[in-house]
VOMARNU-940415 format. One record per residue (C-alpha): residue number from 1; residue in three letters; x, y, z. Coordinates in steps of 0.2 Angstrom, whole numbers, plus 5000, padded with zeros to 4 digits. Example, Ala and Ser with C-alpha at 12.3 -4.5 7.8 and 13.67 -1.06 7.14 Angstrom:
(atom 1; 'ala'; (5062; 4978; 5039))
(atom 2; 'ser'; (5068; 4995; 5036))
END
This chain:
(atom 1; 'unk'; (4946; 3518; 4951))
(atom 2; 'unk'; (4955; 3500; 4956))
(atom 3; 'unk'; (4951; 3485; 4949))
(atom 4; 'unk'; (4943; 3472; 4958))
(atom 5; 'unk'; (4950; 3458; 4949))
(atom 6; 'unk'; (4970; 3466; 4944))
(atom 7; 'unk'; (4978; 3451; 4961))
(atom 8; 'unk'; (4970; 3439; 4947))
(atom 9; 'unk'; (4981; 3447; 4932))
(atom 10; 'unk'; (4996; 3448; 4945))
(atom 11; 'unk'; (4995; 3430; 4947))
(atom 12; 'unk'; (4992; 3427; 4927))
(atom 13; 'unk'; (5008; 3435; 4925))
(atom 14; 'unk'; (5018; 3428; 4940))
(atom 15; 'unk'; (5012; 3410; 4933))
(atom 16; 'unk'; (5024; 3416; 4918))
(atom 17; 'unk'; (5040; 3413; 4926))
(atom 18; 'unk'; (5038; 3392; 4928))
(atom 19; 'unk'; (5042; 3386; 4912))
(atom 20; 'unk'; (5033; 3370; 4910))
(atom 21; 'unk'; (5016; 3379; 4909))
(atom 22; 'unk'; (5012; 3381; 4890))
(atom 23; 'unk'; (4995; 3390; 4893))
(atom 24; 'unk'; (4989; 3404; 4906))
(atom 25; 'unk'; (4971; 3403; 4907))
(atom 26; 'unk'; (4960; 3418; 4915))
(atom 27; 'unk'; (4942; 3419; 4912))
(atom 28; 'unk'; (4947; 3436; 4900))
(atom 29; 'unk'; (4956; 3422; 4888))
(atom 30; 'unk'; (4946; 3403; 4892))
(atom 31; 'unk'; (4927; 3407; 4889))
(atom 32; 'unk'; (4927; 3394; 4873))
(atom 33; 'unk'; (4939; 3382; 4877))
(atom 34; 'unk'; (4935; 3364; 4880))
(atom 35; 'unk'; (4942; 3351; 4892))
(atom 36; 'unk'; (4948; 3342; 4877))
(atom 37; 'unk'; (4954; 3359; 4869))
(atom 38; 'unk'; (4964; 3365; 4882))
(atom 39; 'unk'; (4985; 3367; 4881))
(atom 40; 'unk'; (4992; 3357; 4893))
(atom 41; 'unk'; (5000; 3358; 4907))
(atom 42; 'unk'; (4992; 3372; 4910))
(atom 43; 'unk'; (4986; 3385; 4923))
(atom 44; 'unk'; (4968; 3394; 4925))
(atom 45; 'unk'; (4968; 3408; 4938))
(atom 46; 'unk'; (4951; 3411; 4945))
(atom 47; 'unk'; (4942; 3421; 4958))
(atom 48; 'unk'; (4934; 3414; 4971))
(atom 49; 'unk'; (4926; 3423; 4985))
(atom 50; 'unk'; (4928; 3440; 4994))
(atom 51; 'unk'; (4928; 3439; 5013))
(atom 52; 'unk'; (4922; 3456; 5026))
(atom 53; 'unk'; (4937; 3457; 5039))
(atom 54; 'unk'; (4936; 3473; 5045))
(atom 55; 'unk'; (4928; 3490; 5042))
(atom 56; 'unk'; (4927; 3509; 5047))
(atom 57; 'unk'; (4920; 3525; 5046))
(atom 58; 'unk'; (4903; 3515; 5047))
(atom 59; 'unk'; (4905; 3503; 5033))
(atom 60; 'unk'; (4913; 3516; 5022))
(atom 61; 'unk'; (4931; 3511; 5021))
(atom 62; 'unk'; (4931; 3490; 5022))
(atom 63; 'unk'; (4947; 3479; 5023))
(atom 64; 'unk'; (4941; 3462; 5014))
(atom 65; 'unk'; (4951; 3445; 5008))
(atom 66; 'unk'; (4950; 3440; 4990))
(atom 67; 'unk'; (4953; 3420; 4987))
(atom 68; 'unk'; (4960; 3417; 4969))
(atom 69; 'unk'; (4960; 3398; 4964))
(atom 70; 'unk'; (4978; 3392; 4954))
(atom 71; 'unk'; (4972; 3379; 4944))
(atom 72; 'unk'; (4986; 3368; 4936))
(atom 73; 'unk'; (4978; 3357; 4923))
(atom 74; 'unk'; (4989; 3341; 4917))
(atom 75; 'unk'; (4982; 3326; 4902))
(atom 76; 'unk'; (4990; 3310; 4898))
(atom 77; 'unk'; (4984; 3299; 4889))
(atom 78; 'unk'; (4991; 3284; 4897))
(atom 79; 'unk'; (4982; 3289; 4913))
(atom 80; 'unk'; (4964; 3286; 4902))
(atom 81; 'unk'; (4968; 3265; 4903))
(atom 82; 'unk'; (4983; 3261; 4913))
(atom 83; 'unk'; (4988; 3270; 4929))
(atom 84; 'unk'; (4985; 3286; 4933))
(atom 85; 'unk'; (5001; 3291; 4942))
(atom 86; 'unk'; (5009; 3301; 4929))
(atom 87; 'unk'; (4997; 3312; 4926))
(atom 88; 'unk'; (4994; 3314; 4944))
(atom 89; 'unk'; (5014; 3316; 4949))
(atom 90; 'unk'; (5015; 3330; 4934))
(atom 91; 'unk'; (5000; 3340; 4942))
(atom 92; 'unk'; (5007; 3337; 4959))
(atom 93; 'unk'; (5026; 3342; 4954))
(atom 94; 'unk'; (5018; 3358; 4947))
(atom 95; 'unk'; (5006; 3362; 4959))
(atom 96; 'unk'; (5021; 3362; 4970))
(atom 97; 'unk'; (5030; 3375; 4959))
(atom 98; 'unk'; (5016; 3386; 4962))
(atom 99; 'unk'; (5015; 3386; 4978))
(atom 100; 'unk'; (5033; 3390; 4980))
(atom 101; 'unk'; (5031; 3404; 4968))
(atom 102; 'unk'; (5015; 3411; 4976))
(atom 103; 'unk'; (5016; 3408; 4996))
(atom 104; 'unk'; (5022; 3425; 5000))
(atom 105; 'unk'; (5023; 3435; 4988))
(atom 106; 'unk'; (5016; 3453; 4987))
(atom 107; 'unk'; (5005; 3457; 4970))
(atom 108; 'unk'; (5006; 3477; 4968))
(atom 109; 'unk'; (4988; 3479; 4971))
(atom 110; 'unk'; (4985; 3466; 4986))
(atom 111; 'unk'; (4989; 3475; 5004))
(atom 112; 'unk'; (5001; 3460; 5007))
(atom 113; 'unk'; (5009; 3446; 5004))
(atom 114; 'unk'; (4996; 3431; 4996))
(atom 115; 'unk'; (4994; 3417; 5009))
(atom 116; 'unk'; (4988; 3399; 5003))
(atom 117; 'unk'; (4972; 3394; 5012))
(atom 118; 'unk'; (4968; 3377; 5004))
(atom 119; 'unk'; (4971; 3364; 4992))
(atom 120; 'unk'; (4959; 3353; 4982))
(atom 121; 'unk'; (4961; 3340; 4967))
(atom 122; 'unk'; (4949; 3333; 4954))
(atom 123; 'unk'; (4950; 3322; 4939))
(atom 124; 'unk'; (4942; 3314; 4925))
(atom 125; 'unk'; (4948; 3302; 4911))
(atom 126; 'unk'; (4965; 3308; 4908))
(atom 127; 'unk'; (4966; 3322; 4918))
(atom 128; 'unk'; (4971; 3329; 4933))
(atom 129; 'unk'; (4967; 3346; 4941))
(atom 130; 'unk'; (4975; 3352; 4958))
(atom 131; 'unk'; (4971; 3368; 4964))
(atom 132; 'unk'; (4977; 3379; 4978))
(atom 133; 'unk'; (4968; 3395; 4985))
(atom 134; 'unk'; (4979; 3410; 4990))
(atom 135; 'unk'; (4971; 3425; 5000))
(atom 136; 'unk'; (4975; 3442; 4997))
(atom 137; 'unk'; (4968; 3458; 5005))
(atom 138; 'unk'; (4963; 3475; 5003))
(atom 139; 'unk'; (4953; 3490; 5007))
(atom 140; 'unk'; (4937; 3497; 4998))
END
């Protein structure tokens, strides 16, 4: 039997060769921590949605996309009262890093290479969180 979920821990472990990230986050390793508790820079690799593509043999074999969020998760605290530019420049330099480590690359268990299908950002005081969504597929 696969494992619905193994791209995410492909990712997780991918995320390992850029340096500046001092904590991997999955939901296997992040159920208790805190906004205030988190290591930072950081990365939280999430799934997000399954898409139908294709199927055949009436439904029994299906080819679907898998969307995996690549949080990266950046604090200063200068951002809280002054500017938030640094804070904001560090996400965005490692959110590039990412995106150049992941935009065609081939996990082992996806049937091709991940493809990055979106970007968001959010913040609160201190932090910043960009995201990019990848797409894998496979068959089940």
């Amino acid at each position: 039997m696969s494992d619905f979920f193994a791209v995410r821990g492909e990712i997780a472990e991918k995320l390992k060769e850029i340096p500046d990230f001092k904590q991997i986050y999955t939901p296997l390793n992040s159920v208790l921590v805190t906004e205030m508790g988190q290591v930072t820079p950081s990365a939280h690799v999430n799934f997000v949605r399954i898409r139908p593509k294709d199927s055949a043999g009436k439904g029994k074999m299906n080819m679907i996309s898998q969307q995996w969020a690549v949080t990266v998760a950046c604090k200063n605290a200068r951002s809280q009262s002054i500017d938030g530019s640094a804070v904001t420049d560090q996400a965005g330099n490692l959110l590039e890093d990412v995106i150049q480590l992941l935009s065609g690359w081939k996990p082992a268990s996806a049937r091709g290479e991940l493809m990055l299908v979106d970007v968001k950002e959010a913040f609160s005081t201190g932090f910043a969180y960009l995201t990019a969504v990848f797409e894998s597929e496979r068959f089940i």
